[in-house]
DRENDO-1510 file (C-alpha; in Angstrom, 1 decimal, always signed):
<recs>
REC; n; res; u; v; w
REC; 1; UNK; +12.7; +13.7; -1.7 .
REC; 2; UNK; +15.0; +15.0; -3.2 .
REC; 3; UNK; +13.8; +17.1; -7.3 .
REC; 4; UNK; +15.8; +14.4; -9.5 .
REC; 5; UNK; +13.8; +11.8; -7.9 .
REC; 6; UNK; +10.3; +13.6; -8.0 .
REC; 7; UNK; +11.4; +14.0; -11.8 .
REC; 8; UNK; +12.4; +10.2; -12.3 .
REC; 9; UNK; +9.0; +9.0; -10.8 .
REC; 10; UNK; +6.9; +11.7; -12.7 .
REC; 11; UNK; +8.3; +10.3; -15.9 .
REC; 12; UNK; +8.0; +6.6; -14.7 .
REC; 13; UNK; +4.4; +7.0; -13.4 .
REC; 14; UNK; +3.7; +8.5; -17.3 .
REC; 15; UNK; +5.2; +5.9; -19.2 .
REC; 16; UNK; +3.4; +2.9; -16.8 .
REC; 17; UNK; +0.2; +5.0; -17.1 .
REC; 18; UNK; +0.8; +4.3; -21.2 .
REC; 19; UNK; +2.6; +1.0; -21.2 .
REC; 20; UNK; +1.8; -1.4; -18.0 .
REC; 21; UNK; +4.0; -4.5; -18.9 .
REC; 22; UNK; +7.8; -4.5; -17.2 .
REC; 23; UNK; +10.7; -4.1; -19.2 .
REC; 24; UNK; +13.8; -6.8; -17.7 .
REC; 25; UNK; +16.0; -5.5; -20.3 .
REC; 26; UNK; +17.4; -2.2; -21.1 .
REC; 27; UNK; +18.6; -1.2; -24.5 .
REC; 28; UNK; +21.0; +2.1; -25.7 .
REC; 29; UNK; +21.6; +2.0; -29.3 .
REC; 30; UNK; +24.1; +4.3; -30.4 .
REC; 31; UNK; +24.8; +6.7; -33.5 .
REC; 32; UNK; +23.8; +4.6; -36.9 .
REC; 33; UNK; +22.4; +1.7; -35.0 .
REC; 34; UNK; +18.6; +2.5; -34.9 .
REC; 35; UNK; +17.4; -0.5; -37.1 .
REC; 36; UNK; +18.1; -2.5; -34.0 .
REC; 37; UNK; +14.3; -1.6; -33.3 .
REC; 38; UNK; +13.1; -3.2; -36.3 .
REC; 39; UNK; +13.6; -6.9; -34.3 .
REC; 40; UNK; +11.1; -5.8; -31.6 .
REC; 41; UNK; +8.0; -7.4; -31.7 .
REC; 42; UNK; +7.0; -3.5; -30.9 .
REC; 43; UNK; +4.1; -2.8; -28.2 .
REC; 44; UNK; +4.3; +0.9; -27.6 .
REC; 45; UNK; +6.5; +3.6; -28.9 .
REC; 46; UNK; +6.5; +7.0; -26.5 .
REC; 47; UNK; +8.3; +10.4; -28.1 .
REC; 48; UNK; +10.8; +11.4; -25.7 .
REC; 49; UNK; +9.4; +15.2; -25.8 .
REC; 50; UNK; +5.9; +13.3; -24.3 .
REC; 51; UNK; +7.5; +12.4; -21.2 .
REC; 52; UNK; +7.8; +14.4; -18.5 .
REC; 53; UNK; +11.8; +15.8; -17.4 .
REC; 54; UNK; +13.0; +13.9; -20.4 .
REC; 55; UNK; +15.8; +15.3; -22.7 .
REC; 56; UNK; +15.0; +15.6; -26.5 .
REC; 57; UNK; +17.5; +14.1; -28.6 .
REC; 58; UNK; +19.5; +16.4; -31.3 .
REC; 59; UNK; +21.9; +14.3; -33.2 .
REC; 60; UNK; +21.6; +13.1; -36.8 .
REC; 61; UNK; +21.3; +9.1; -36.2 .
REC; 62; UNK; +18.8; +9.2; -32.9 .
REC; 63; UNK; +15.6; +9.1; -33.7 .
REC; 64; UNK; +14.7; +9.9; -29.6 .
REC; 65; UNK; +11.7; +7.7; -28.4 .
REC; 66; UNK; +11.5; +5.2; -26.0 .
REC; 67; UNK; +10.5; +1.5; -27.4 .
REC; 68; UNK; +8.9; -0.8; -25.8 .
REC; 69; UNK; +7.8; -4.2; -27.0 .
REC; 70; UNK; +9.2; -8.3; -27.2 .
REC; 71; UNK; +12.2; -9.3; -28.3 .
REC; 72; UNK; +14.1; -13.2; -28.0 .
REC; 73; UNK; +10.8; -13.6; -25.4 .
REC; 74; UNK; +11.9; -11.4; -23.0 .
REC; 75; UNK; +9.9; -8.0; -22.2 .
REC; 76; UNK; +12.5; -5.0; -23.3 .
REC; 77; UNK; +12.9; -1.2; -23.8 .
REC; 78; UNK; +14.8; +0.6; -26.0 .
REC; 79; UNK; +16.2; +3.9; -26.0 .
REC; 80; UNK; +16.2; +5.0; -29.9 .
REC; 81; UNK; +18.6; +7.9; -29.3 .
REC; 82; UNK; +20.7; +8.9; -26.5 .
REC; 83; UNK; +21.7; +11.6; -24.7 .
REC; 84; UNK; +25.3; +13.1; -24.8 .
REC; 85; UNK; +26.8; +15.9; -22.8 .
REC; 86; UNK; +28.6; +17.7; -25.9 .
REC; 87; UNK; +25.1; +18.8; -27.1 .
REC; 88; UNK; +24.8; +20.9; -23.8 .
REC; 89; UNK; +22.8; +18.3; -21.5 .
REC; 90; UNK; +24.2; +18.2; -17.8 .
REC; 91; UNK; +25.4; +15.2; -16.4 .
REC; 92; UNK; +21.6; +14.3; -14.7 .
REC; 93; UNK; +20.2; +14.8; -18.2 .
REC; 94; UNK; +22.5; +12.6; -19.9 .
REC; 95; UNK; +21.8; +9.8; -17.4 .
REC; 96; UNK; +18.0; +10.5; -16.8 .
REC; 97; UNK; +16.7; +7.2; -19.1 .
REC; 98; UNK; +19.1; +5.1; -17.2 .
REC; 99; UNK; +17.6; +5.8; -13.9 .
REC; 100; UNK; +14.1; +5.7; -15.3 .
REC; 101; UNK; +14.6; +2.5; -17.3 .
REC; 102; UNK; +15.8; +0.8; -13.9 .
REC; 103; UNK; +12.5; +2.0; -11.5 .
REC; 104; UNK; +10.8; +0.7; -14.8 .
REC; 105; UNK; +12.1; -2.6; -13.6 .
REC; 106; UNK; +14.8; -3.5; -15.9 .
REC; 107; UNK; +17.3; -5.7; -14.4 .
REC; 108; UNK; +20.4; -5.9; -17.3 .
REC; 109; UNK; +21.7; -3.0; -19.3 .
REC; 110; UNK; +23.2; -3.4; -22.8 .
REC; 111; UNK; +24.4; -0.6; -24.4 .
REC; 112; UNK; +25.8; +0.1; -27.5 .
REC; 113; UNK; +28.3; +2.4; -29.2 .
REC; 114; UNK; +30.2; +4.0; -32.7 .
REC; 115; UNK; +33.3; +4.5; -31.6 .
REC; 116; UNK; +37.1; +5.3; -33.0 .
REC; 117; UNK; +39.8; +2.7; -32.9 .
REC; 118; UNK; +43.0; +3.1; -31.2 .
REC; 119; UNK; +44.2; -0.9; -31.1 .
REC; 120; UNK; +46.4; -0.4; -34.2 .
REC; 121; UNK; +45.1; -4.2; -34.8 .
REC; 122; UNK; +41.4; -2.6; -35.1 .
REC; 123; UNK; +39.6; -2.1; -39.0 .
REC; 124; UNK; +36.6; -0.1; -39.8 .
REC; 125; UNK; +33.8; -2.3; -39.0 .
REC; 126; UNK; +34.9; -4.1; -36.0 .
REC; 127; UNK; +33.2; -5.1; -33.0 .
REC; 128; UNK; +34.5; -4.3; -30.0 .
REC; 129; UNK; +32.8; -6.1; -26.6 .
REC; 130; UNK; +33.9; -2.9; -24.0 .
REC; 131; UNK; +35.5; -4.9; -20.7 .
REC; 132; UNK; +36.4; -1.4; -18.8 .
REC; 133; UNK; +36.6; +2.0; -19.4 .
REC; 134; UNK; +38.4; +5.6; -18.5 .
REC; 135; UNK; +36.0; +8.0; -17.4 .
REC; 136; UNK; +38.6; +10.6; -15.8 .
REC; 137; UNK; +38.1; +12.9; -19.6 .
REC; 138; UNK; +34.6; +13.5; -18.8 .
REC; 139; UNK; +32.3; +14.4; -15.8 .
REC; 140; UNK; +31.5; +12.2; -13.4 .
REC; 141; UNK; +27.4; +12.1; -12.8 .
REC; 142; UNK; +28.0; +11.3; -9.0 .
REC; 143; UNK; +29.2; +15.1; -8.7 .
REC; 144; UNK; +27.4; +15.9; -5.9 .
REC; 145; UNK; +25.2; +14.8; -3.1 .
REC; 146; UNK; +24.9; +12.2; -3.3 .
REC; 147; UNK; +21.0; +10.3; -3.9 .
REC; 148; UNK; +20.9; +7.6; -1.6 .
REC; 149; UNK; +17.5; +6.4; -3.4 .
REC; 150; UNK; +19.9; +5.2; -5.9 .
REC; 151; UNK; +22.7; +3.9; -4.4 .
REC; 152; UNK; +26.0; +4.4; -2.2 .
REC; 153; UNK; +28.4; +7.3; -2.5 .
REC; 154; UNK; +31.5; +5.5; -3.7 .
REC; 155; UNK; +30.0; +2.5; -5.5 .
REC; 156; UNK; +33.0; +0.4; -7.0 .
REC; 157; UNK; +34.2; +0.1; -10.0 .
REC; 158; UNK; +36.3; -2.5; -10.6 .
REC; 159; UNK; +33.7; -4.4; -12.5 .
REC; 160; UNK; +31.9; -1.5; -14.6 .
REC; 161; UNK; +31.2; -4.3; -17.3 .
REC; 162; UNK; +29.8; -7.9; -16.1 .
REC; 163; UNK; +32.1; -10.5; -16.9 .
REC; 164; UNK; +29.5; -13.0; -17.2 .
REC; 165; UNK; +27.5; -11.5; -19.7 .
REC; 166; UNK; +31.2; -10.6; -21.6 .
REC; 167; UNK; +31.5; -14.5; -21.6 .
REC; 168; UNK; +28.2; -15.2; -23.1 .
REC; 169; UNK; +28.9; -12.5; -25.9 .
REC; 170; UNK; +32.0; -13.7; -27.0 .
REC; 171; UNK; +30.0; -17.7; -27.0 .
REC; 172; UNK; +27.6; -16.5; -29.3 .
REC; 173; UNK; +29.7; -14.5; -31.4 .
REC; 174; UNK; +32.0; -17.5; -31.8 .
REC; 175; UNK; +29.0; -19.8; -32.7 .
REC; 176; UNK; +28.1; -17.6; -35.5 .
REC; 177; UNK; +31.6; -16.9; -36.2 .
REC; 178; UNK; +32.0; -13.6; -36.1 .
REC; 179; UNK; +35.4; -12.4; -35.2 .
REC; 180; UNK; +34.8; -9.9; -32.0 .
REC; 181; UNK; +37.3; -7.7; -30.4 .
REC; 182; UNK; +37.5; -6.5; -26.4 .
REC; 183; UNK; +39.2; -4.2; -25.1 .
REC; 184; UNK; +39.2; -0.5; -23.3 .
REC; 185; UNK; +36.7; +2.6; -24.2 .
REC; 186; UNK; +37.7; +5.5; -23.8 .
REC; 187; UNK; +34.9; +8.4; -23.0 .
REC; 188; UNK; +35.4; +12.4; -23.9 .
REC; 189; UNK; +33.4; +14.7; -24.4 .
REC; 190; UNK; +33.5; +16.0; -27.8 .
REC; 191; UNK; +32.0; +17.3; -29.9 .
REC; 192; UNK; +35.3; +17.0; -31.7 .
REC; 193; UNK; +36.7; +14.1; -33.3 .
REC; 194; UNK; +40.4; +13.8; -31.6 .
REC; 195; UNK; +43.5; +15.0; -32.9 .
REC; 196; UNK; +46.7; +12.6; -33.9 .
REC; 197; UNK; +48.7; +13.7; -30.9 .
REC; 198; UNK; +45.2; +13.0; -28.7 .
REC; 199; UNK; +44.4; +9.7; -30.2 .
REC; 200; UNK; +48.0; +8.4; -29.8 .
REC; 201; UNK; +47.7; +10.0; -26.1 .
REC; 202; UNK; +44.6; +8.0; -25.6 .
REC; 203; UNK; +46.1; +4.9; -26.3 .
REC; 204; UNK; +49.3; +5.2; -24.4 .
REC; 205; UNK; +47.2; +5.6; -21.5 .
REC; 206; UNK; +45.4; +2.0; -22.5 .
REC; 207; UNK; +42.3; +2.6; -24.6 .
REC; 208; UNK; +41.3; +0.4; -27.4 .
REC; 209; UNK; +38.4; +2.8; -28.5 .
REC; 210; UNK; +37.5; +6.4; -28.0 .
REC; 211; UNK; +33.8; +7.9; -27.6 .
REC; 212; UNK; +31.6; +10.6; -26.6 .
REC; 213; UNK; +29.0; +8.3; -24.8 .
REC; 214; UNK; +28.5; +5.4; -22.8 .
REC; 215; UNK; +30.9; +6.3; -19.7 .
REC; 216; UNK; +28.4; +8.5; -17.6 .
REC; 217; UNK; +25.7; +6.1; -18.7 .
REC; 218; UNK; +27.4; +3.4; -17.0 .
REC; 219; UNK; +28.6; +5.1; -13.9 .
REC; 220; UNK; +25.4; +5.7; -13.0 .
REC; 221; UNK; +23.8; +2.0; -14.1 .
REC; 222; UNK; +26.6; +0.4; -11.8 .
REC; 223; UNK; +25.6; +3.3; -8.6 .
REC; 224; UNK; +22.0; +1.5; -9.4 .
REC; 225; UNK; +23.5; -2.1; -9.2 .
REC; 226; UNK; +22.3; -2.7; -12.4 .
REC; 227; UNK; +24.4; -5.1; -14.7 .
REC; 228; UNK; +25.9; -4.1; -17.6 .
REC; 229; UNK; +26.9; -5.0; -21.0 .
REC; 230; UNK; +28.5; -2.8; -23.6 .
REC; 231; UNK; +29.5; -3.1; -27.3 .
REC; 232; UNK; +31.3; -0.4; -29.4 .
REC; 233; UNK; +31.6; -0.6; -33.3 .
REC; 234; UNK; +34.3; +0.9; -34.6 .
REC; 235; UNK; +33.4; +3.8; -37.2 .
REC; 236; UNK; +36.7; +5.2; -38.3 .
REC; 237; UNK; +40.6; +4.6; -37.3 .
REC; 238; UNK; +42.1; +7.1; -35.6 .
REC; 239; UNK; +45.6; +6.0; -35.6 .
REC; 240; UNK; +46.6; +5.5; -39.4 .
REC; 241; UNK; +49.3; +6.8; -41.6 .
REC; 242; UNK; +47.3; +8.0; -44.2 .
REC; 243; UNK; +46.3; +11.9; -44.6 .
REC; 244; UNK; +42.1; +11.0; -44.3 .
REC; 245; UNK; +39.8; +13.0; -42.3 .
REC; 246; UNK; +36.8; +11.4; -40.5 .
REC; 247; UNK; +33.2; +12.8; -41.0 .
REC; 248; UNK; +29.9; +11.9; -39.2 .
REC; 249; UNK; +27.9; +10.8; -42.2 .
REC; 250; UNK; +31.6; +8.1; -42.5 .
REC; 251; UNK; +30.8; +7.1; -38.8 .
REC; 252; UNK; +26.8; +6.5; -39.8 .
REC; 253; UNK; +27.7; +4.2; -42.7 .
REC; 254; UNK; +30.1; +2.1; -41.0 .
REC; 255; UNK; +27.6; +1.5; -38.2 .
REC; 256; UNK; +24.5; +0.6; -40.4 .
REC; 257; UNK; +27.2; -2.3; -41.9 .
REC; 258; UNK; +28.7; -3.5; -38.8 .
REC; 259; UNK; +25.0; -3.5; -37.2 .
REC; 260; UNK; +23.8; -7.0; -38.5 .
REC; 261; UNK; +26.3; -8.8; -36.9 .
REC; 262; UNK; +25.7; -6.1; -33.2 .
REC; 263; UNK; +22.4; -7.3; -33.6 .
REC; 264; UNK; +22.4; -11.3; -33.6 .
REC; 265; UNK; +24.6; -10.7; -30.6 .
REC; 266; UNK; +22.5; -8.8; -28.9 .
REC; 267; UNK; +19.2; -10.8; -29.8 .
REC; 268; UNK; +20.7; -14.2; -28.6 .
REC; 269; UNK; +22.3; -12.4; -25.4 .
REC; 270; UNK; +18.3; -11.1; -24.3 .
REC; 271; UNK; +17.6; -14.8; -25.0 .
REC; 272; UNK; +19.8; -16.6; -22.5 .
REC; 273; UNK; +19.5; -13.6; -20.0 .
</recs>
């Protein structure tokens, strides 16, 4: 067995030891997005730093804790504060919860994001439902042997984000009308906000949206065959005429507006899951 694993079910056998009920839905929220936890019907929180092999969150905006609890009737967990490789976490660190959320017994991932827009149609405060993504700007967290335990060496990609679930976003969003964008993410690494020339780069090569998350999270949720869904809000512009610079505490505020409407969508998506 291989030491990843032996850590994976070291932390799993703490947190079932502390919570016993299974999660069937796993939940990232992003940077400025943390009030999502106030609509679980909460059952247990556990500190990240009280679970064995798990990375302590360090940015301003995760709170790092794993919640666990009810929400829209079905069991879920929720990962307040996420991991990201710019704050010096390897790859295995960064996408350490995923694995452990799925031998927790989650069967659907939804993940969510602050990210910049590209799409010159995209404002401030937009929702962006994430149907692919270019990974090739960061590191892959397949890099090297590969762990059969969680699945095959070249899984496929042509489906990174479940088309089904895209569908039902976009129904309930259009039931509580609430105009939602889709379109491409792009991940980076950071922990740099991108430059004119890199932003317009970005898009050329067909993103919508640009981030420093998400990507290695869901590599290694489709290696596990778990489904995913992913949402990005958008925090700044980063194509735009205008001489403005973009700071975090921006990319916080514009989160904490958009998240109301991230929210519903989410909620009702865990309901007809």
């Amino acid at each position: 067995m291989s030491v990843v694993l032996q850590e994976i079910q070291s932390a799993v056998a703490f947190i079932k030891n502390n919570y016993t009920e299974t999660p069937v839905i796993g939940i990232v929220l992003g940077s400025g997005l943390g009030s999502f936890t106030g609509e679980i019907k909460i059952e247990k929180e556990i500190p990240y730093e009280a679970i064995p092999h798990f990375p302590v969150s360090t940015v301003e905006g995760h709170s790092g804790k794993l919640i666990f609890g009810e929400l829209s009737g079905k069991k879920v967990v929720a990962m307040a504060g996420r991991f990201h490789y710019y704050e010096g976490y390897s790859t295995q660190e960064v996408v350490f919860p995923i694995r452990v959320m799925k031998y927790l017994g989650i069967s659907t991932l939804l993940i969510s994001n602050a990210a910049g827009g590209m799409n010159k149609s995209f404002k401030v405060g937009d929702l962006m439902i994430i149907n692919d993504h270019i990974s090739m700007l960061t590191l892959n967290p397949l890099l090297g042997k590969n762990e059969e335990a969680f699945g095959k060496r070249f899984p496929d990609m042509s489906e990174p984000y479940r088309k089904d679930l895209i569908d039902k976003a976009f129904s309930i969003a259009a039931a509580a009308n609430y105009e939602v964008k889709q379109g491409v993410y792009v991940g980076v690494t950071g922990p740099t906000f991108e430059t004119r020339a890199e932003y317009k780069m970005l898009n050329v090569l067909g993103g919508d949206a640009v981030g420093m998350s998400t990507v290695q999270e869901v590599i290694a949720a489709v290696h596990m065959g778990l489904p995913v869904f992913a949402m990005s809000v958008i925090t700044d512009i980063g194509i735009r005429e205008e001489e403005n610079t973009i700071t975090h505490e921006e990319v916080l505020q514009a989160a904490k507006d958009a998240e109301p409407k991230l929210t519903h969508i989410f909620k009702e998506l865990i309901r007809v899951l």
